[in-house]
ROGU-258587 format. One record per atom (N, C-alpha, C, O): x, y, z. Coordinates in steps of 0.2 Angstrom, whole numbers, plus 5000, padded with zeros to 4 digits. Example, Ala and Ser with C-alpha at 12.3 -4.5 7.8 and 13.67 -1.06 7.14 Angstrom:
2
506649725039
506249785039
506649845039
507149835042
506449895035
506849955036
506450005039
506750065040
//
This chain:
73
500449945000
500050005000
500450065000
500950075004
500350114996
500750184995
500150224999
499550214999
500650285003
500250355005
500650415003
501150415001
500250455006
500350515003
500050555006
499450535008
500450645010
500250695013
499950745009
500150745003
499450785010
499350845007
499050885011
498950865016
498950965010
498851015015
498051015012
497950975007
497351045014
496851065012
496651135015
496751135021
496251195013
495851225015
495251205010
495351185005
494551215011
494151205012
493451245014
493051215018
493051315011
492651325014
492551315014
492551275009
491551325021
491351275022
490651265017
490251225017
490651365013
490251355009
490651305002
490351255001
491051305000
491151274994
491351204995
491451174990
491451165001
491251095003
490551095002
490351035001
489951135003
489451095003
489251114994
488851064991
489351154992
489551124983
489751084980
489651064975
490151074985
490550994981
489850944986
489650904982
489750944990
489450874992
488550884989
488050844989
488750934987
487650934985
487750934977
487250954973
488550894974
488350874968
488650914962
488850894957
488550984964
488951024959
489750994958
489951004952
490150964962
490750944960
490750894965
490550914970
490950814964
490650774968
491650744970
491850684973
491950784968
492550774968
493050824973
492850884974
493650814975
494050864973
494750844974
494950784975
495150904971
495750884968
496350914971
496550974971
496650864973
497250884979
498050904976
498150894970
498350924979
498950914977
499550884982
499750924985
499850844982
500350804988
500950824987
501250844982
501150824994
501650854997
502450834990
503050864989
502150764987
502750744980
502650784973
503050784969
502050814973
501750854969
501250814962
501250834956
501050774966
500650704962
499750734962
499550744968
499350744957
498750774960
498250714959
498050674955
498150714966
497450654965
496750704965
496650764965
496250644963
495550664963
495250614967
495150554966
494950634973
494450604979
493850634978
493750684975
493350584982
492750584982
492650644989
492950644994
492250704985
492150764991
491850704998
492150705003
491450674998
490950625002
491750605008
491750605014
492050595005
492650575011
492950615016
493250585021
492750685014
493150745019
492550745024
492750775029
491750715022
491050735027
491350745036
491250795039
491850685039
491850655043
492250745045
491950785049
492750765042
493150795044
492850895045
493050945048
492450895041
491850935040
491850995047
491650955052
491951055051
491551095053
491451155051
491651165045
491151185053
491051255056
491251315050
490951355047
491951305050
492551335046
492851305038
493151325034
492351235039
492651185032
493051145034
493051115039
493651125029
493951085029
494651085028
494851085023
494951075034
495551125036
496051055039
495851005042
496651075036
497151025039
497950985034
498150985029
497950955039
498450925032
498050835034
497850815039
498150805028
497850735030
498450685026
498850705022
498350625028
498650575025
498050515020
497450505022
498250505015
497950435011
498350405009
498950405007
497850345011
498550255008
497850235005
497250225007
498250234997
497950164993
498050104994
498550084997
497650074991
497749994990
498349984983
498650024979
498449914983
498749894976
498649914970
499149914965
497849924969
497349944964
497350024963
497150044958
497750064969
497650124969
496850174969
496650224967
496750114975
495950144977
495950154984
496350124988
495650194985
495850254990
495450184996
494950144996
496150175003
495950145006
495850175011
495450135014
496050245016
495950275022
496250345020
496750345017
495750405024
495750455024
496150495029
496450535025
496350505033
496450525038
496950585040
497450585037
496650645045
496950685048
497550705052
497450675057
497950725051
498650715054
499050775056
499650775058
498550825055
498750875059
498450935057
498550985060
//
């Protein structure tokens, strides 16, 4: 399994445009300078107030299907 770091801002209006369908995606860029495309529906958990703010870690699988999301600072 490969991961990967990236930073995010997020507000919390233009997260709920991605999650209500206008964009069901969004498009990061990693700390190696590699740009993925994730499902906006994944950041839901990470969601307040302010949006979606942080740096997070993802590990694919073999397949390169997104296998864990997660906040790391």
């Amino acid at each position: 399994m490969k991961s990967y770091t990236f930073s995010v801002y997020i507000s919390y209006q233009a997260y709920l445009d991605h999650y209500s369908g206008a964009a069901s995606t969004v498009l990061v860029v990693t700390d190696s300078g590699l740009k993925l495309q994730l499902p906006a529906s994944r950041f839901r958990p990470f969601l307040s107030q302010l949006g979606v703010k942080g740096r997070f870690r993802i590990t694919v699988n073999n397949q390169n299907r997104l296998d864990t999301l997660e906040r790391i600072g």
